[in-house]
LOPA-595132 format. One record per residue (C-alpha): residue number from 1; x, y, z. Coordinates in Angstrom, 2 decimals, decimal comma, padded with zeros to 5 digits, m for minus. Layout:
// LOPA-595132
[NUM [X Y Z]]
...
This chain:
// LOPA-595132
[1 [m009,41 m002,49 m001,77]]
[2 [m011,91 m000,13 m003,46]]
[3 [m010,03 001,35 m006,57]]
[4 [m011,18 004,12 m009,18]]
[5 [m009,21 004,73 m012,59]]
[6 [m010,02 008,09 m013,97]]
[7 [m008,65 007,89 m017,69]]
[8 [m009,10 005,20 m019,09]]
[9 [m007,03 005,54 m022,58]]
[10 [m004,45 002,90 m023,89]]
[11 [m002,38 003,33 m019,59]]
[12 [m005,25 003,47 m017,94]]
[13 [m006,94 000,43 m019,66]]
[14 [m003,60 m001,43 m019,55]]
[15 [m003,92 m000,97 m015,78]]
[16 [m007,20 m001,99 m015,40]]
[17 [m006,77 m005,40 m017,61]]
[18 [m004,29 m005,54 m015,05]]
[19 [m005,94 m005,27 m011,89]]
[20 [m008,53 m007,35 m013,67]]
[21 [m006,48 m010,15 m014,42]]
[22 [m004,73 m010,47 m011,26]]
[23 [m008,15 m009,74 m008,78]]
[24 [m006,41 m006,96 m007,26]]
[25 [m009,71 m005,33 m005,58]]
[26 [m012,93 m005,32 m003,90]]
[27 [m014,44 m002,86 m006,08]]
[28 [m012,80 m001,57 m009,26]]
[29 [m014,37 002,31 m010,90]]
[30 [m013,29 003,25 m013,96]]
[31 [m014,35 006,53 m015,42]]
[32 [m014,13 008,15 m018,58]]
[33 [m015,91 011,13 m020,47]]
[34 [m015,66 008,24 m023,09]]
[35 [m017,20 004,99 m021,81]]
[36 [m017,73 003,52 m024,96]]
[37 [m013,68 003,00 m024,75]]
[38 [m014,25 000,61 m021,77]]
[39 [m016,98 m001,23 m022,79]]
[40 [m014,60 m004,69 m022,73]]
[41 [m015,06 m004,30 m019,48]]
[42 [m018,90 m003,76 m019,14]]
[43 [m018,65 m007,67 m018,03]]
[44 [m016,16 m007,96 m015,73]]
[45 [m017,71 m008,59 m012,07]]
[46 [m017,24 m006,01 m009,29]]
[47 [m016,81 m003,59 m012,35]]
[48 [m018,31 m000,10 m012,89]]
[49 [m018,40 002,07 m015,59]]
[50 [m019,18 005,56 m015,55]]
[51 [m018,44 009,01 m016,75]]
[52 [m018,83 010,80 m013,16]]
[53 [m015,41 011,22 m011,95]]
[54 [m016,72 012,32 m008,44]]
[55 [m019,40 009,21 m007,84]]
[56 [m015,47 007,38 m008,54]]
[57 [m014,00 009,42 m006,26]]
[58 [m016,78 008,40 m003,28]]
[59 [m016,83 004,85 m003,92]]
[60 [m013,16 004,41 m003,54]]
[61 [m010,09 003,78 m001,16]]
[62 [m007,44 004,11 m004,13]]
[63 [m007,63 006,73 m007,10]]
[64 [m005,47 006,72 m009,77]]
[65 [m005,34 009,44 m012,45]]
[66 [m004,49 007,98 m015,69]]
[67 [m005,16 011,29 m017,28]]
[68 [m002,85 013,04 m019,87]]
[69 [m001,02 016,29 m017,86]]
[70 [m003,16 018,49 m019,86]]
[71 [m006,11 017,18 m018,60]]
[72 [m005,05 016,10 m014,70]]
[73 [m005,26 020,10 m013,46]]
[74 [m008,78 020,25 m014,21]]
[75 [m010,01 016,79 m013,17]]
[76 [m008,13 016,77 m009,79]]
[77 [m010,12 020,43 m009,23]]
[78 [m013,56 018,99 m009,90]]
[79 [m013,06 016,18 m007,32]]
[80 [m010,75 018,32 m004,79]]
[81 [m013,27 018,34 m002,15]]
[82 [m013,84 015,00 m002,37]]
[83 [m010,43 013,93 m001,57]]
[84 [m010,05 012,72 001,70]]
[85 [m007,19 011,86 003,93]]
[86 [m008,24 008,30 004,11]]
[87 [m007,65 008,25 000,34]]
[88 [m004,24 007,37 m001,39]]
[89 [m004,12 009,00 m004,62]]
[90 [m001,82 008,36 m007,64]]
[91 [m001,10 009,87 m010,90]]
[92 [000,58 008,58 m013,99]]
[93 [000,29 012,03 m015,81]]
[94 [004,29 012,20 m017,12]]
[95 [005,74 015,78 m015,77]]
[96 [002,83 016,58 m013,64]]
[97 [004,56 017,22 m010,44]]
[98 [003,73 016,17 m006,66]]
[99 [003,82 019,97 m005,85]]
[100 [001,69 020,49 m008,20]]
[101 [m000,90 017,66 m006,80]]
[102 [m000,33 018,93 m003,23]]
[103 [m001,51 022,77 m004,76]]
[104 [m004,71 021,40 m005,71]]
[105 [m005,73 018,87 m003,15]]
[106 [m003,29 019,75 m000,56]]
[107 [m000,35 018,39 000,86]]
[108 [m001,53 017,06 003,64]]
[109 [m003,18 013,32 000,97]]
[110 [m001,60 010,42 000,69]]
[111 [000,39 011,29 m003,25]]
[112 [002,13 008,78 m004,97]]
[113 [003,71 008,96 m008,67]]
[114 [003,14 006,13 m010,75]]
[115 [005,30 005,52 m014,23]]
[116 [004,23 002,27 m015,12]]
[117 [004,27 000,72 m019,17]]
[118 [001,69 m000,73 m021,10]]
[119 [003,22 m004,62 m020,25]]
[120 [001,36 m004,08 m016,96]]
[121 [m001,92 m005,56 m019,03]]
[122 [m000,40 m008,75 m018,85]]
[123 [001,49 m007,97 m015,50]]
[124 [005,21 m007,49 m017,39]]
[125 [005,52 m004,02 m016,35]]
[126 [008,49 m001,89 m014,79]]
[127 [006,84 000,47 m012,56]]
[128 [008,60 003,56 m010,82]]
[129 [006,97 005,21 m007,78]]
[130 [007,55 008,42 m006,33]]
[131 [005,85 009,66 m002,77]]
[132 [005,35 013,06 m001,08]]
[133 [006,35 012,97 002,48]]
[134 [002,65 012,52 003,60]]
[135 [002,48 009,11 001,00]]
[136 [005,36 007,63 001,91]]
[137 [003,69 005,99 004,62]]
[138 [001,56 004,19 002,12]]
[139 [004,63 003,53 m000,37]]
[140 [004,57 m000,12 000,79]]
[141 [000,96 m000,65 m000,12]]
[142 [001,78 000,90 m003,85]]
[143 [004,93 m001,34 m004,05]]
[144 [002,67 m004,66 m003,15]]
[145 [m000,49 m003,45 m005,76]]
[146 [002,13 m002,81 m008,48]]
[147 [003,99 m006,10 m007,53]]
[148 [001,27 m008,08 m008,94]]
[149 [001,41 m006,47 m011,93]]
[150 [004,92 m006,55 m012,71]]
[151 [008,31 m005,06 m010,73]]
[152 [008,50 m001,55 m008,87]]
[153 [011,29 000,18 m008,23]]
[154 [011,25 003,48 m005,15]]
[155 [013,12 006,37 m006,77]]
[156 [013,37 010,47 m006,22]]
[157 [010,82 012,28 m007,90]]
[158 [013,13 013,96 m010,13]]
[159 [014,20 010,56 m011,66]]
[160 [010,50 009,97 m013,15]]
[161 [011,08 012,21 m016,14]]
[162 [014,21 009,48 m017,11]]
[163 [012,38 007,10 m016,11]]
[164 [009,73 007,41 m017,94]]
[165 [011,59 007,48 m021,24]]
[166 [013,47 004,23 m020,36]]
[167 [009,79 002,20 m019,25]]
[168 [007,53 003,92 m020,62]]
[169 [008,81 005,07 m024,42]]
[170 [011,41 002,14 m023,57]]
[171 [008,66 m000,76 m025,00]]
[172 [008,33 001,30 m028,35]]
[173 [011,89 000,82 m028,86]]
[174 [012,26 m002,54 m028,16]]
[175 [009,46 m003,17 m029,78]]
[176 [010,98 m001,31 m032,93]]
[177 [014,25 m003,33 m032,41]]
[178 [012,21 m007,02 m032,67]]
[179 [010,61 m005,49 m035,89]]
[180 [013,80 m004,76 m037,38]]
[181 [015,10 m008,22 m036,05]]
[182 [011,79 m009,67 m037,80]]
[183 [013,00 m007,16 m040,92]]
[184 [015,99 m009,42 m041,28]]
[185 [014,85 m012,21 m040,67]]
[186 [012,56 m011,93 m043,59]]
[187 [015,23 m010,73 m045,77]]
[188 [017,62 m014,22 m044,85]]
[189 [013,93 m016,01 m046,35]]
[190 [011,66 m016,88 m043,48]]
[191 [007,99 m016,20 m044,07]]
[192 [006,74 m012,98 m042,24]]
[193 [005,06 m015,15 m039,22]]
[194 [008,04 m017,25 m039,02]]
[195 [010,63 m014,10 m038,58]]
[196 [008,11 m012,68 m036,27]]
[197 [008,08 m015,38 m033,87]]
[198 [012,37 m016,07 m034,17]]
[199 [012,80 m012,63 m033,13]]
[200 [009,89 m012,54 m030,03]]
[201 [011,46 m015,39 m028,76]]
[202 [014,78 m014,42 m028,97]]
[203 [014,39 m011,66 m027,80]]
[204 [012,47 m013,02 m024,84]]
[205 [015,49 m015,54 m024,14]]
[206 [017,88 m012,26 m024,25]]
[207 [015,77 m010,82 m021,44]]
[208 [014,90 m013,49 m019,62]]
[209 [018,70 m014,67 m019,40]]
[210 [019,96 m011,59 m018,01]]
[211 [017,05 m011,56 m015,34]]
[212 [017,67 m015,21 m014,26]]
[213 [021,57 m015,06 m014,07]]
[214 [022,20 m011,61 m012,62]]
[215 [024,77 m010,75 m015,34]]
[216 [026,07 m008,24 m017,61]]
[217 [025,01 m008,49 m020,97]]
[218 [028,85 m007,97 m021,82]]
[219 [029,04 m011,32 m019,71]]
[220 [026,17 m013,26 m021,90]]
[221 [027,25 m011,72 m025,29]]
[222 [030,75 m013,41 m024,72]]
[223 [029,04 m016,84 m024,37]]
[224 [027,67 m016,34 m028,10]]
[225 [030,91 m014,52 m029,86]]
[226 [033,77 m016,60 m031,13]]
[227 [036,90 m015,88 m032,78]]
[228 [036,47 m015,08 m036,07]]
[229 [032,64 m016,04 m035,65]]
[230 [029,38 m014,88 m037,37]]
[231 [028,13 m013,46 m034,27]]
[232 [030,95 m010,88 m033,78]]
[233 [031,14 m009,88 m037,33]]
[234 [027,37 m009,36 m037,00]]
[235 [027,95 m007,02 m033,91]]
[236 [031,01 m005,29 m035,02]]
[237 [029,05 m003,84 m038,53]]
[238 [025,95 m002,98 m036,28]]
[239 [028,20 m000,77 m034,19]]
[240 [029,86 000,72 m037,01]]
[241 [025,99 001,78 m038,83]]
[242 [025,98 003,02 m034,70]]
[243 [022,98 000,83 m032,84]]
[244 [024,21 001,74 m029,72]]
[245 [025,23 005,38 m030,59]]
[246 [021,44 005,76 m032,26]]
[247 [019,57 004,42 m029,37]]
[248 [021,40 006,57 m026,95]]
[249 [020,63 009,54 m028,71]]
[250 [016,88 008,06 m029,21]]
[251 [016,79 008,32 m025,72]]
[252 [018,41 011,69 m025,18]]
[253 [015,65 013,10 m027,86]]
[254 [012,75 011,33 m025,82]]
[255 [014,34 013,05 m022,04]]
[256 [014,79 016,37 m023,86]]
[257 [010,86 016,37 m025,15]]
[258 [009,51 015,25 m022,30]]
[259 [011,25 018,04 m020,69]]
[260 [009,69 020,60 m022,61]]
[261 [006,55 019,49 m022,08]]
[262 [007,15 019,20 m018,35]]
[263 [008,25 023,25 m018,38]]
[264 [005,63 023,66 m021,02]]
């Protein structure tokens, strides 16, 4: 498949090292205004850089938009005419609606909504995908592209404002809960690299645990508490300084903002 990324910022190049990494096309476009932020991929074979959006637009099967919703209204309008219904089109611009797509390019183009994370670089990612009726028909083809590159999951377009805050913004929390985990570690006396890699790992196991079995982490956490143990005493104090109180409310803040940017 011919593919074009147009955006290529820290999504867009995550996607790319993606596609890269697993093969995933004949021909692989990525513009940017910016190439000089793609130039670790001047190399790559069946690569092309450039910084005309429209000579991406003719050399390619799949577009994706990996553009920023303040910038999406005015890029999909200089390739509009270009669009064809042979193309399948996809946008990862948070709160940029499939109405709003259809408006410019018209509803009758193959739309999909992408939310993918940054852990698709190294094919990790959870990846939600949202259709117009017109794309649905190529929702299978999304679903086995983004399979490579992690997990998808099919959901209703008005789910991809919550879902973005639980994949997308989701990998800065966890990634601020192994820090603190690394935090502690360094304060019990392991050297910084040494705390670093306890907590990856751990955390890692956590994840990979409740992937492999199926289970509730309810179910796992009572294979590691005992009565009167270090474990549960280590729990109970986090929930009374309120982990999982603070994290839900993280994640309310996160849905509310991106919210107001979406009615912005």
């Amino acid at each position: 498949m011919k593919i074009a990324i147009i955006g290529t910022g820290n999504l867009g190049s995550s996607i790319a090292k993606g596609l890269i990494g697993n093969k995933s096309f004949t021909s692989l476009y990525l513009s940017d205004k910016n190439t000089s932020a793609v130039v670790q991929f001047t190399d790559e074979e069946y690569v092309t850089i450039t910084n005309y959006n429209k000579e991406a637009v003719m050399n390619s099967d799949l577009i994706i938009f990996a553009l920023q919703p303040r910038h999406i209204e005015s890029v999909l309008k200089e390739v509009a005419s270009l669009i064809t219904k042979k193309h399948l089109v996809m946008s990862v611009a948070a709160g940029y609606s499939l109405e709003k797509i259809e408006s410019i390019i018209g509803e009758d183009k193959h739309i999909i909504r992408v939310m993918p994370n940054t852990a698709i670089s190294i094919g990790k990612s959870m990846t939600c995908l949202s259709a117009n009726s017109v794309g649905e028909e190529k929702i299978e083809l999304a679903k086995t592209i983004f399979n490579q590159l992690g997990t998808t999951m099919v959901i209703p377009e008005e789910q991809l404002q919550a879902a973005t805050v639980i994949c997308a913004s989701g990998i800065a929390f966890w990634m601020r809960l192994v820090r603190a985990t690394t935090q502690g570690a360094i304060q019990l006396g392991f050297e910084a690299e040494e705390a670093h890699q306890l907590a990856l790992q751990t955390c890692y196991g956590a994840a990979s645990l409740l992937k492999e079995s199926g289970k509730h982490p309810e179910a796992e956490i009572d294979r590691v508490t005992t009565p009167s143990g270090c474990t549960i005493a280590g729990l109970n104090e986090m929930e009374h300084q309120g982990l999982s109180s603070a994290l839900i409310q993280g994640i309310n803040a996160s849905f509310e903002k991106i919210n107001q940017i979406k009615n912005g």
